[in-house]
C-alpha positions in Angstrom: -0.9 20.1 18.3 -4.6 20.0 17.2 -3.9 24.4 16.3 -1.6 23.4 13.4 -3.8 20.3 12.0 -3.9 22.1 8.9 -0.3 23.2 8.5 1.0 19.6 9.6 -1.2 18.3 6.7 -0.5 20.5 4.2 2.9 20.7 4.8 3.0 16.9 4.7 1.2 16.8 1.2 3.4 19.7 0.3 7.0 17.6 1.1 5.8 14.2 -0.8 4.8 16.7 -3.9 8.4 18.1 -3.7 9.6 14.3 -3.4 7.9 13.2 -6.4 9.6 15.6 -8.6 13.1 15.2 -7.2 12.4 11.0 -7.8 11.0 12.1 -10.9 14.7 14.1 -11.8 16.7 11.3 -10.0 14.8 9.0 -12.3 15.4 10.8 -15.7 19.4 10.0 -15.0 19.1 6.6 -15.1 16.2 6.4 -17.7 18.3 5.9 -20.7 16.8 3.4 -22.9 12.9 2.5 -23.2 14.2 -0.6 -21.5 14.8 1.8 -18.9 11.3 3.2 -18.8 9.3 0.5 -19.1 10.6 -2.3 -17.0 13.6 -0.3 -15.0 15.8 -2.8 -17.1 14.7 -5.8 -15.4 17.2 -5.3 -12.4 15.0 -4.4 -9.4 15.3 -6.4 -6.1 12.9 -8.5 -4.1 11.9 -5.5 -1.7 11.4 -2.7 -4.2 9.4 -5.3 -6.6 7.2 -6.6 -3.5 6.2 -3.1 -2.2 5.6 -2.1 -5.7 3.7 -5.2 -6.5 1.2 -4.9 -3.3 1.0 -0.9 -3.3 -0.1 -0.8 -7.1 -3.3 -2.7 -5.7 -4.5 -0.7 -3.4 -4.0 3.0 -5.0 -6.6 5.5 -5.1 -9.4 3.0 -5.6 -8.4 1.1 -2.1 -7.8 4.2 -0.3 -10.0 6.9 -1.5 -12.9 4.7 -3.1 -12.5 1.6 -0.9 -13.6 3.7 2.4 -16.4 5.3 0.1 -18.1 1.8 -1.2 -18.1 0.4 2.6 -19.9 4.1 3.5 -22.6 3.4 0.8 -22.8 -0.2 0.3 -22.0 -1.6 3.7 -20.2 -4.5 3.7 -20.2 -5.9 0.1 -16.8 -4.7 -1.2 -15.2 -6.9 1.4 -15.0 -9.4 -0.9 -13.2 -7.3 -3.3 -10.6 -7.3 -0.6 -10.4 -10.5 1.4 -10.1 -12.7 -2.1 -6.8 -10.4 -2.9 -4.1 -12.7 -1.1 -5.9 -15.9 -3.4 -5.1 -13.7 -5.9 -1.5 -12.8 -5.4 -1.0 -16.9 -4.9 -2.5 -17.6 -8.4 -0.8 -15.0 -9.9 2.9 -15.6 -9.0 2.3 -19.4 -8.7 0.7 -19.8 -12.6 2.0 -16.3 -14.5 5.2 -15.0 -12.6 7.9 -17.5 -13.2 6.7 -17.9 -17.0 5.9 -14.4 -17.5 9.5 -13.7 -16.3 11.3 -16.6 -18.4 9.8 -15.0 -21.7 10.8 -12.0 -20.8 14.5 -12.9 -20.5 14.4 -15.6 -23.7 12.1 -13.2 -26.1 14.1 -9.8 -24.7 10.2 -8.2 -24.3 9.6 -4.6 -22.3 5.6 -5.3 -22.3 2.4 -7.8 -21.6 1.8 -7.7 -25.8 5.6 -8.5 -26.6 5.1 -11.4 -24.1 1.3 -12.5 -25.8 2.7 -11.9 -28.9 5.6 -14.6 -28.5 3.3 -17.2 -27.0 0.2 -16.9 -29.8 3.1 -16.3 -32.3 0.5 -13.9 -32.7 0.9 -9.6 -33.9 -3.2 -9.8 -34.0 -3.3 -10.6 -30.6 -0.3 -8.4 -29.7 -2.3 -5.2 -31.2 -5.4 -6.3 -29.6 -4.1 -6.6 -26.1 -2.4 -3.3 -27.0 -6.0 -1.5 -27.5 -7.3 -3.2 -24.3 -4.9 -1.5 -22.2 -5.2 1.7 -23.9 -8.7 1.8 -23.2 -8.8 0.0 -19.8 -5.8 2.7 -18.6 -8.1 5.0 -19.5 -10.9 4.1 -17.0 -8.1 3.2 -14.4 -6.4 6.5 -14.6 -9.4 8.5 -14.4 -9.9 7.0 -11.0 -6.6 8.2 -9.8 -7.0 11.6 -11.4 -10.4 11.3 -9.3 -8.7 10.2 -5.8 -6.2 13.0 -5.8 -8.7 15.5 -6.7 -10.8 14.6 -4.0 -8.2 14.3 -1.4 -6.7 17.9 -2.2 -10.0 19.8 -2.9 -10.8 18.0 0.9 -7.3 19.8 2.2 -7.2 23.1 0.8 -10.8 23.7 1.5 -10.1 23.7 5.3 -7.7 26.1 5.0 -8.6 30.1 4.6 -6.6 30.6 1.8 -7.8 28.0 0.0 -11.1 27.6 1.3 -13.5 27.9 -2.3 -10.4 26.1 -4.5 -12.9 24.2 -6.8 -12.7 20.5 -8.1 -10.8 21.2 -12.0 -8.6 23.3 -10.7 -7.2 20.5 -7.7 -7.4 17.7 -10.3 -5.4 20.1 -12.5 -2.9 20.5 -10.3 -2.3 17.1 -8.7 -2.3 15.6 -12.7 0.7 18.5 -13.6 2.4 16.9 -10.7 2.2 13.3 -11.7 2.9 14.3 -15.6 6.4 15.6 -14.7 7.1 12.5 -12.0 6.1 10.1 -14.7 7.3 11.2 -18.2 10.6 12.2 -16.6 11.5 9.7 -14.5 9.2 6.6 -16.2 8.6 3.5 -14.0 12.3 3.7 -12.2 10.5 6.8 -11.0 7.1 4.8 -9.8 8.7 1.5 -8.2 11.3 3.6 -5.8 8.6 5.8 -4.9 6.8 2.3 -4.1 9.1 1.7 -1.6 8.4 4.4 0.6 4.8 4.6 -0.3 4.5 0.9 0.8 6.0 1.5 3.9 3.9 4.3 4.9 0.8 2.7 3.5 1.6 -0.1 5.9 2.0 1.7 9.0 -1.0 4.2 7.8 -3.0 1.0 8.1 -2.3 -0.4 11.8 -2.3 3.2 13.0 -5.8 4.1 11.4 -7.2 0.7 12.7 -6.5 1.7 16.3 -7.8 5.2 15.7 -10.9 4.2 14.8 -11.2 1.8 17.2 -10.2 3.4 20.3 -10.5 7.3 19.6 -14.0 8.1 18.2 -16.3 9.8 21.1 -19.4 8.2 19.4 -18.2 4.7 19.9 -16.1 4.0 23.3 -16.7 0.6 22.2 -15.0 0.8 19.1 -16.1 -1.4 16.0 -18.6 -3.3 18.2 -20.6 0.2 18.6 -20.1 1.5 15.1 -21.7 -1.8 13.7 -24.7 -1.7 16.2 -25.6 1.4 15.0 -25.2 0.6 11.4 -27.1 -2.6 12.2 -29.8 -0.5 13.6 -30.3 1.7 11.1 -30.0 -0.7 8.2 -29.2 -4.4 9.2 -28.5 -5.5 5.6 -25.7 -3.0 5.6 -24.0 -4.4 8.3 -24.3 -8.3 7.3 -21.5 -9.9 5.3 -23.1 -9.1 1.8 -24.0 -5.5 2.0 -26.8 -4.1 0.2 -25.4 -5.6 -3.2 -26.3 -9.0 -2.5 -24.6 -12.4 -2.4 -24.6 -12.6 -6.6 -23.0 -9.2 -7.1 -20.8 -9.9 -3.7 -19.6 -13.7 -5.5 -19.0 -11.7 -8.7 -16.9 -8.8 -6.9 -15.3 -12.0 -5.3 -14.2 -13.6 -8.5 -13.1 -10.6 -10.4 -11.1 -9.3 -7.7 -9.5 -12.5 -7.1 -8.7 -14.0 -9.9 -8.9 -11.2 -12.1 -5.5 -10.0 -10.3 -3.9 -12.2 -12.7 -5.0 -10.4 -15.6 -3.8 -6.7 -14.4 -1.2 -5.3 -16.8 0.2 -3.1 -14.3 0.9 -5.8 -11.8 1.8 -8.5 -14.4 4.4 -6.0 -15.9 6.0 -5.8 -12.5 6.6 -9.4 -12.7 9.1 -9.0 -15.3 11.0 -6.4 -13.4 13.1 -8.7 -11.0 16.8 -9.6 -11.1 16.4 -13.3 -10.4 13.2 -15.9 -10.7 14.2 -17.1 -6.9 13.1 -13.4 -5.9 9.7 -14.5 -5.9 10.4 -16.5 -2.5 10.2 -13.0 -1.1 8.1 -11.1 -3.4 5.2 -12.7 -3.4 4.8 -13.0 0.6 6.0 -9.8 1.5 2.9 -8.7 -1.4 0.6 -10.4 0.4 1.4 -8.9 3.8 1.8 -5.6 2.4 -1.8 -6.1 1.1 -3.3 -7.3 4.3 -1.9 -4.5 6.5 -3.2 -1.9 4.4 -6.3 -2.7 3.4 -7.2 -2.4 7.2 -7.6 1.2 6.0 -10.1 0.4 3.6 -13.0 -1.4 6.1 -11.8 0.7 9.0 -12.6 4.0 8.1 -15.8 3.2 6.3 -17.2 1.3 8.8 -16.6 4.5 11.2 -17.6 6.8 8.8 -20.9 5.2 8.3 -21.5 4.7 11.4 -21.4 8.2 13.0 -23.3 9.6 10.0 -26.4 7.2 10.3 -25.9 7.4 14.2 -26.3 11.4 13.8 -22.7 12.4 15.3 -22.0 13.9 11.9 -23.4 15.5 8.8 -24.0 13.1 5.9 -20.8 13.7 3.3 -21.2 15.3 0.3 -20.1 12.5 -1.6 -19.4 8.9 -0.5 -15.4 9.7 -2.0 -15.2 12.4 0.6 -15.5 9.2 3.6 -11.5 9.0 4.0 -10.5 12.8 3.9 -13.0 13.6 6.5 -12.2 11.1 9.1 -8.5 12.0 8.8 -9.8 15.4 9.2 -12.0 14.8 12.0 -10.5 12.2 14.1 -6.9 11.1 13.2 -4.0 13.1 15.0 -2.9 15.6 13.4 0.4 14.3 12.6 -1.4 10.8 11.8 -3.3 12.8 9.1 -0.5 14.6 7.8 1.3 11.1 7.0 -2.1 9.1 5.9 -2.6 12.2 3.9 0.9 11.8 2.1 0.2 8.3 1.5 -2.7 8.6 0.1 -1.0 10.4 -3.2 1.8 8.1 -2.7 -0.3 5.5 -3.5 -2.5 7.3 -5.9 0.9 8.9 -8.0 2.8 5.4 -8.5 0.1 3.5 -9.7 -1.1 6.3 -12.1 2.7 6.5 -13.1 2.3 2.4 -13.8 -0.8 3.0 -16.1 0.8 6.0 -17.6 3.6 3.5 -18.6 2.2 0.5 -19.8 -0.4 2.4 -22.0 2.8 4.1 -23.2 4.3 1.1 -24.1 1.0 0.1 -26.0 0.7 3.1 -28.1 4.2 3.7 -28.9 5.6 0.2 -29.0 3.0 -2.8 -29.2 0.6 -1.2 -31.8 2.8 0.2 -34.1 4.5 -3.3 -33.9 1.8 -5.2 -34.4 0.5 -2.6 -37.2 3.8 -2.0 -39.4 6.1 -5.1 -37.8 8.3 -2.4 -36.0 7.8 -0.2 -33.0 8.4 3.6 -33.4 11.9 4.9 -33.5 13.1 7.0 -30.9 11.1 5.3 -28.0 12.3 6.8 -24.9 10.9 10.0 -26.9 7.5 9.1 -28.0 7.4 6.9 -24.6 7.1 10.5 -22.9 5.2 12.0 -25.3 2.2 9.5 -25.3 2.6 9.8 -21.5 1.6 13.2 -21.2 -1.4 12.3 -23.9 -2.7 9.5 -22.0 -2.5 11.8 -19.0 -4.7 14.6 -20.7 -7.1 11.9 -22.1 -7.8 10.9 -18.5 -7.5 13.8 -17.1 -10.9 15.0 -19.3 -12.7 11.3 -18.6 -12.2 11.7 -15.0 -13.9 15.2 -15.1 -16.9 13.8 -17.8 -17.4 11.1 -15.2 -17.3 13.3 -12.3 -20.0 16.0 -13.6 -21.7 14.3 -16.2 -22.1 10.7 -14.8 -21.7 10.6 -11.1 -19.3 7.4 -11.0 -17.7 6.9 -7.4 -14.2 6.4 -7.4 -14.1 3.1 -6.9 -16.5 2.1 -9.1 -14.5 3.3 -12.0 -12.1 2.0 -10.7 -13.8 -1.3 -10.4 -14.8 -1.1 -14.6 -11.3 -1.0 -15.4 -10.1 -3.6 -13.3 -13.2 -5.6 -15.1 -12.0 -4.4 -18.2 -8.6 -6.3 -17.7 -9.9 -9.2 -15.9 -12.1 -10.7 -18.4 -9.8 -9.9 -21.6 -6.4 -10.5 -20.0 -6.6 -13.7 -17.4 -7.9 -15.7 -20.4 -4.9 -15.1 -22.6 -2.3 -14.9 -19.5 -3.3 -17.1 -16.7 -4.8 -19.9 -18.6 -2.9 -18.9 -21.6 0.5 -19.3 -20.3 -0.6 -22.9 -18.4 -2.0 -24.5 -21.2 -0.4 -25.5 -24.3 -3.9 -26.5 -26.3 -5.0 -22.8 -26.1 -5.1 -21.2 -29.1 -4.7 -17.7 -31.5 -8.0 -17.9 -32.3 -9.2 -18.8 -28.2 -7.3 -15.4 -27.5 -9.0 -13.2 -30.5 -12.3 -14.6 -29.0 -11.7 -14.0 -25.7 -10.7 -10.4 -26.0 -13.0 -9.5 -28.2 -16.0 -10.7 -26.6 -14.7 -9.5 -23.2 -14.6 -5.7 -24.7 -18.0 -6.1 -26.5 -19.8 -7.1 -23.5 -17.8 -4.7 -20.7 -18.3 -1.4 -23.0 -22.0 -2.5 -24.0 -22.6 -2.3 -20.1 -20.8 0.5 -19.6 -22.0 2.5 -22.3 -25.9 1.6 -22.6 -26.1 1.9 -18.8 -27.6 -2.2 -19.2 -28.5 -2.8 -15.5 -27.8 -6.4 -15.1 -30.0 -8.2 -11.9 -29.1 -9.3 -8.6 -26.1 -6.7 -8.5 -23.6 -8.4 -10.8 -21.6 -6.1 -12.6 -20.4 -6.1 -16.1 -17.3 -7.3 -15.8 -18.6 -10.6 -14.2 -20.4 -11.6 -17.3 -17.8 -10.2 -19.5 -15.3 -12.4 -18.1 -17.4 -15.8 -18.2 -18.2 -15.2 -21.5 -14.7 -14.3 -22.6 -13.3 -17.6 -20.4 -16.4 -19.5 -22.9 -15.2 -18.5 -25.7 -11.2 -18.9 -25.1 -12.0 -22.4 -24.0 -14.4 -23.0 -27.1 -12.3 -21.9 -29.7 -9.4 -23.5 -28.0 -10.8 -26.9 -28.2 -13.0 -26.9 -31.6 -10.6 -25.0 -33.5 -6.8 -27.2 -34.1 -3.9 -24.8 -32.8 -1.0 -24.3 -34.3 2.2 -25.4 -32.5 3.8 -23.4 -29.8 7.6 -22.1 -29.9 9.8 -24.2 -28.9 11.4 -21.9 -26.6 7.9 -21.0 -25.0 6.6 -24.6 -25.2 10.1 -25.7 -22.4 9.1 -22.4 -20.4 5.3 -24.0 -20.0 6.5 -27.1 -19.5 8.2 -25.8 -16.3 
């Protein structure tokens, strides 16, 4: 079996390529309508919405970047991942039923229609509008990243392949997920979740027990890997990495209640036939979650732990930590599947971003801009899809060459991005009748001032908290401040009975 490693994997990435574009034909039958495309016409059951729910978490920043932060930074971006199930609760518990109820009153296809109707606001529709363009943009790079990374790491162990350069994989995996997603839209990326979840699931539990029963270097299993880390650098090995406790507790409140605030997950809220689907969405989510994200600590952990222990040569790049363990230690057919989940995961939540920053540029900021959306949506839905695609496709190589950024630290600035302008205006938003236009203008604005100024001026902040931490206190500050100082204007009647729920 080991002799055809190579054509078990590639023929495994090779089949799930071939699937996306038949989905992605499949799809463009029943995409009809920019209903259709956005929100699959709000018909989706409680299975296909849970899977797609939990899998658009984890992506190419859980399982290409997650396995490379735990490599590099220890044990710190645990608590990106352990806070995720408080999370999920907050968000269906204070957003889903609401989110869901406006949806069906108001007859809304994105996050901005729904803001829009509860601020009575097209200022605050167009300015969520330009926060998701430019947080897709971040977000999507990371995917571009993750399949890059993942197909230079398969070709190049094969002889035909073997000197196949970084463009030219992130130029082929981005054609791919361009046809899935402007033909087939998100009907395309939430039946593809179902499968991806499923195999994301079982990836998990199967790559735990690899690496805790099959790695020559540690016939202990996790017990060894983490006495050797702990011997070569105990702060690595203890709960808060070598980030720290501040920038571990900041990871720890983006990532958990910043869930709230994702547009990708948020729009999937809206997707469901029935509000009573939650009963099953929400927990099968959160198991979904936990079962995979075994992958995450698992392999990085391992891979760590046999480089600093000297049982293999340091990796190129800390990205590269997933890849090579399937590589080196999963069986071959093991790989072939963790390998084809891996651009499952990475494909339907780049097909998400591709469709709600669609849905911004074609329909919420022309809306907000000129009081109507643009004609022919379905259309210009698939034509802004393959533009945000190429957009992304260039950040992803600027920040690959030019700045360095690890996968799931991009991936970790858009997520901040969201977090600290969108739970303001949702979470809070939707809970609390007193908050205001003007406590949403703030909120937003301030969170994209601070995040960028980070971002852009390099501002190295102390004690390992990153931008989107500060960002987000400050936008909560000034949401609540303006909220409370300033006199709001009443809410819709319609929207006020949904709250009051």
């Amino acid at each position: 079996m080991e002799a055809f490693r190579e054509p078990i994997i590639l023929g495994s990435v090779a089949f799930y390529m071939a699937l996306c574009i038949g989905i992605g034909v499949w799809a463009m039958r029943r995409t009809r309508s920019a209903n259709d495309f956005f929100v699959a016409g709000r018909s989706l059951g409680p299975l296909i919405v849970g899977l797609a729910v939990f899998s658009s978490t984890l992506s190419g920043f859980g399982f290409v970047g997650g396995p490379g932060l735990v490599y590099s930074l220890g044990m710190s971006s645990v608590w990106m991942v352990n806070i995720s199930a408080f999370g999920y609760a907050i968000g269906f518990f204070l957003v889903a039923k609401r989110i869901r109820m406006i949806a069906e009153l108001r007859d809304t296809i994105s996050l901005p229609d729904v803001l829009a109707a509860r601020y009575d606001s097209e200022f605050v529709r167009l300015l969520t509008g330009v926060t998701i363009v430019l947080g897709v943009l971040g977000y999507l790079a990371t995917q571009v990243l993750a399949m890059a990374t993942v197909l230079q790491s398969i070709l190049s162990g094969t002889q035909a392949f073997a000197g196949i350069d970084f463009v030219t994989c992130a130029a082929l995996s981005s054609a791919v997920l361009i046809f899935y997603s402007v033909t087939g839209g998100i009907i395309a990326g939430v039946y593809t979740d179902v499968v991806q979840g499923l195999i994301m699931m079982a990836a998990g539990i199967l790559v735990v027990v690899t690496a805790a029963t099959a790695i020559p270097a540690f016939p202990g299993g996790f017990a060894d890997a983490t006495a050797t880390i702990l011997a070569d650098d105990a702060e690595a090995a203890m709960p808060w990495g070598t980030v720290g406790i501040m920038g571990c507790i900041a990871w720890f409140f983006v990532f958990g209640i910043g869930l709230a605030g994702q547009p990708h997950l948020v729009t999937k809220m809206m997707m469901n036939r029935r509000l009573s689907d939650n009963r099953v969405v929400l927990p099968l989510a959160m198991l979904g979650y936990a079962v995979a994200a075994l992958l995450w600590i698992s392999i990085g952990v391992v891979m760590r732990g046999v480089v600093v222990g000297g049982d293999a040569a340091p990796l190129d790049m800390p990205d590269s930590a997933a890849p090579a363990f399937l590589s080196a230690f999963a069986h071959p057919l093991l790989a072939g599947v963790v390998f084809a989940g891996l651009f499952a995961a990475i494909m339907s939540t780049a097909d998400s971003f591709l469709n709600i920053g669609a849905a911004a540029l074609i329909h919420d900021i022309p809306r907000a801009i000129r009081g109507r959306s643009l004609g022919n949506e379905l259309f210009w839905a698939r034509v802004a899809t393959v533009a945000i695609a190429v957009l992304s496709f260039a950040f992803a190589l600027y920040s690959h060459f030019a700045n360095g950024r690890l996968v799931a630290l991009l991936g970790a600035f858009g997520w901040g991005t969201f977090a600290a302008a969108l739970v303001p205006v949702v979470m809070f938003g939707l809970n609390w009748k007193r908050a205001s236009r003007a406590g949403a203008v703030a909120a937003i604005l301030v969170s994209l001032v601070v995040n960028f100024a980070v971002e852009l001026f390099h501002i190295a902040l102390p004690y390992g908290i990153n931008g989107g931490y500060v960002a987000f206190g400050l936008a909560m500050l000034a949401f609540v401040g303006f909220s409370l100082v300033l006199k709001p204007r009443p809410v819709a009647s319609d929207i006020a009975r949904v709250m009051e729920l």
